[in-house]
C-alpha positions as CSV (number, residue, x, y, z in Angstrom):
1,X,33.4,-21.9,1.2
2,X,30.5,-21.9,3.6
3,X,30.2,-18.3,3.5
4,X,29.7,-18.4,0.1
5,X,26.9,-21.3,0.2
6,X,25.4,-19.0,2.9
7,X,25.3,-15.6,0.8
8,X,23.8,-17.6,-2.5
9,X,21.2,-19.5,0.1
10,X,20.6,-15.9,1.4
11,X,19.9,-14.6,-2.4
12,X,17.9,-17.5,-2.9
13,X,15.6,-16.6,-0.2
14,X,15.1,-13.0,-0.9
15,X,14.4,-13.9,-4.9
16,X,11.5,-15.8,-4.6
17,X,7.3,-16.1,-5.5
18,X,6.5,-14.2,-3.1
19,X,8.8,-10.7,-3.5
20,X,8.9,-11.9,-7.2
21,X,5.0,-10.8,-7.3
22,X,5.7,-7.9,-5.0
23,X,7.8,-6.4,-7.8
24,X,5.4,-7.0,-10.1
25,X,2.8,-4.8,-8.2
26,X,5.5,-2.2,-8.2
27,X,6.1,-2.6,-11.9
28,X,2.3,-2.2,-12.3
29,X,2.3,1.3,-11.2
30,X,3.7,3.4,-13.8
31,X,1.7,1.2,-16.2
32,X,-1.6,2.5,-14.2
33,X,-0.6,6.4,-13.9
34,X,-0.5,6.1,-17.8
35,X,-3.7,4.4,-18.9
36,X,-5.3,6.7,-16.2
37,X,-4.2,10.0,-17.4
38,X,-3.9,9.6,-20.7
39,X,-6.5,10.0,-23.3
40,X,-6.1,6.4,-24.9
41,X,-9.9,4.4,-25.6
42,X,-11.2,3.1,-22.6
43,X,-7.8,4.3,-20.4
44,X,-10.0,4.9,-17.2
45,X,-11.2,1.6,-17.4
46,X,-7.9,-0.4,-18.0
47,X,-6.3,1.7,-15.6
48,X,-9.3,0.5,-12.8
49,X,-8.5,-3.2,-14.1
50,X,-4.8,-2.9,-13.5
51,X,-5.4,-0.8,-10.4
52,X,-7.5,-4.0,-9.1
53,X,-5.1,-6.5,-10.3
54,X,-2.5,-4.7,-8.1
55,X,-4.8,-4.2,-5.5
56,X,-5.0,-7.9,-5.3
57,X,-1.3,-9.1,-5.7
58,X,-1.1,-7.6,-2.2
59,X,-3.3,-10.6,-0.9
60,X,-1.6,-12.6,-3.1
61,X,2.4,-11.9,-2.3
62,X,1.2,-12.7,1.3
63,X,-0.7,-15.7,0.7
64,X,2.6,-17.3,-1.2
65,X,5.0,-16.1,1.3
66,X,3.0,-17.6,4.1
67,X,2.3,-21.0,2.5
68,X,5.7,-21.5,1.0
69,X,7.2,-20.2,4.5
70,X,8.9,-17.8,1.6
71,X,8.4,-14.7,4.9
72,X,11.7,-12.6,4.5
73,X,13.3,-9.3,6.0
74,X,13.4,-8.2,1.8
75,X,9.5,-9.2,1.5
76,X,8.5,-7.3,5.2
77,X,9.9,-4.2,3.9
78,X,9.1,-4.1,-0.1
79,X,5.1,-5.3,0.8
80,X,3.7,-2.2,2.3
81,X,6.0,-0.3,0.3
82,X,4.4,-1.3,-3.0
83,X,1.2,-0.5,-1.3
84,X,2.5,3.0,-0.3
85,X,3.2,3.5,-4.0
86,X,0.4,2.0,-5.4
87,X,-2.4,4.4,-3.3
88,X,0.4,7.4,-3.3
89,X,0.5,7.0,-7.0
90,X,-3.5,6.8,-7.5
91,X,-3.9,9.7,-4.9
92,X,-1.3,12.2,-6.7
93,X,-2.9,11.3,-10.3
94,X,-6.7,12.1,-9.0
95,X,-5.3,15.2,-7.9
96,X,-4.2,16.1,-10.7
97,X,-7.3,14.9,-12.3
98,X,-9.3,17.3,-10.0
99,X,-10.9,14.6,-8.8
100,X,-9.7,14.6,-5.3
101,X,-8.6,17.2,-3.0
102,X,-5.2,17.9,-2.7
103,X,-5.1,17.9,1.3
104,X,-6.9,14.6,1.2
105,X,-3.8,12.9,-1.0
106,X,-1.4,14.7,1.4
107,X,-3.1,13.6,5.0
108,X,-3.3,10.2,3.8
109,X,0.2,9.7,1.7
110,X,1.8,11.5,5.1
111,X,0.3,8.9,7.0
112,X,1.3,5.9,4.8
113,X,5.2,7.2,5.1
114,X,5.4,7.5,8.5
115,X,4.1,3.8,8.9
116,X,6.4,2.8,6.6
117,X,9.0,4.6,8.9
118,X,8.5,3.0,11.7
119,X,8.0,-0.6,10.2
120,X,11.9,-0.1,9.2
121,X,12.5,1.0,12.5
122,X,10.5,-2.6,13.8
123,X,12.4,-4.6,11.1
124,X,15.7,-3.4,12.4
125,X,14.9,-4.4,16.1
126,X,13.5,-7.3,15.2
127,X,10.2,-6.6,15.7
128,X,6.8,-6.9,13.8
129,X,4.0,-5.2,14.2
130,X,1.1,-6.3,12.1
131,X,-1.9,-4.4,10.6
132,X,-4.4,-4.7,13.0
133,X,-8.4,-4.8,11.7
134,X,-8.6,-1.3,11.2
135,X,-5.8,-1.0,9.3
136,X,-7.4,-3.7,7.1
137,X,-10.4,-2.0,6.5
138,X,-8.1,1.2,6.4
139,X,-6.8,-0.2,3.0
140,X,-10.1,-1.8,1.6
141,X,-11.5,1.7,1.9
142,X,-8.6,3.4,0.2
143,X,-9.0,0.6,-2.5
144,X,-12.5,1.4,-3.0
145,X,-12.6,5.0,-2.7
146,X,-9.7,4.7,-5.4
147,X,-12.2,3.0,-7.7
148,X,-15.2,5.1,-6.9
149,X,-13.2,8.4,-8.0
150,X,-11.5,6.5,-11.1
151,X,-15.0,4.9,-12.6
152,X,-16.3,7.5,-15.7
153,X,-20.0,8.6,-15.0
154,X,-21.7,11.5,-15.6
155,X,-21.8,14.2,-12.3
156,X,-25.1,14.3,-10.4
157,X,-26.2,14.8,-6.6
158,X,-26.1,11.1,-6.3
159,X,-22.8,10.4,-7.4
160,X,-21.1,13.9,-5.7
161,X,-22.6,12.1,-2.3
162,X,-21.4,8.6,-3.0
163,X,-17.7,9.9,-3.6
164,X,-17.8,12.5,-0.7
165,X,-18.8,9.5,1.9
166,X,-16.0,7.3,0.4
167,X,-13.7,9.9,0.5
168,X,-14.7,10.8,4.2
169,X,-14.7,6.8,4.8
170,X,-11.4,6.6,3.7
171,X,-9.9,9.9,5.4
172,X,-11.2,8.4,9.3
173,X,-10.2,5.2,8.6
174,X,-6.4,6.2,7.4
175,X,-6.0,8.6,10.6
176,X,-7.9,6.3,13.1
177,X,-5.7,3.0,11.9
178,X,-2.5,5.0,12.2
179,X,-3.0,6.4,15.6
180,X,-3.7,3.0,16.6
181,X,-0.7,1.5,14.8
182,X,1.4,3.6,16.4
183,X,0.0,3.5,20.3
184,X,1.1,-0.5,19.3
185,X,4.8,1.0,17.9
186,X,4.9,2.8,21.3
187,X,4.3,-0.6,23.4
188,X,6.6,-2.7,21.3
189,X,9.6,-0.7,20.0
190,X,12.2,0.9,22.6
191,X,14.1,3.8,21.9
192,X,17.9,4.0,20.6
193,X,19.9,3.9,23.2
194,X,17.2,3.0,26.2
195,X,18.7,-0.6,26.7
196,X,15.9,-2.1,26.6
């Protein structure tokens, strides 16, 4: 009988605000690729709106978790996986666009997935190894490049510069972060089979 209790109390937990929102962000995704590809009245600009709105449920879901003590092993993994999918999803469809290079989208989305990686790996030793300030301005700079490419204007010398600086901006701040993410992995994680 306890056993039970202790699986539905262990549901519980998992479904809550906090993932609840994560899911959402998730479930935002497709709804972005569309509006920005397709050819619908004012698509770029809803798709920047829902783009943002995501952008800022990842503030959000983290906010709720932390207040509500709502933190779960569920949450830890599914958070920076929406992100992942989020800025993949953007990078792949400005590609396409020819608005962004296509080594640019694979650098950074190759990055993103080997973080990802070893955050399952932390998870599974009980470990957690936060984003650090680089990694937070790592992700405000993919968020704004995102919106620089995205936003309609008409080309000019002004603009080219603007986007090649964010786009550079975003590129050092994506390696930079993850080398540093993972000298941290390096000190904290131990290797299957070392004992330690």
């Amino acid at each position: 009988m306890s056993v039970d209790t202790d699986k539905r109390s262990s549901s519980r937990s998992a479904v809550n605000a906090a993932n609840a929102i994560t899911v959402a962000r998730i479930l935002l995704i497709p709804v972005f690729v569309v509006l920005l590809v397709s050819d619908i009245p004012y698509g770029q600009y809803l798709a920047i709106a829902v783009f943002a709105v995501a952008a800022f449920t990842d503030k959000l879901d983290g906010y709720v978790a932390r207040s509500r003590g709502q933190i779960t092993t569920l949450g830890q993994f599914l958070d920076p996986l929406a992100d992942k999918l989020l800025i993949s999803a953007a990078l792949i469809a400005l590609v396409g666009l020819d608005k962004l290079p296509a080594w640019v989208a694979m650098v950074i989305i190759a990055r993103e997935f080997a973080v990802t990686a070893l955050r399952v790996v932390g998870i599974d030793q009980g470990v957690s190894i936060p984003a650090g300030a680089l990694g937070k301005a790592k992700t405000t700079s993919q968020i704004v490049c995102i919106i620089i490419l995205m936003w309609p204007h008409a080309r000019s010398t002004w603009s080219t510069w603007v986007e090649v600086i964010a786009v550079a901006v975003m590129v050092a701040l994506t390696l930079i972060s993850g080398v540093q993410y993972f000298v941290k992995a390096r000190d904290n994680l131990h290797r299957p089979g070392s004992g330690k």
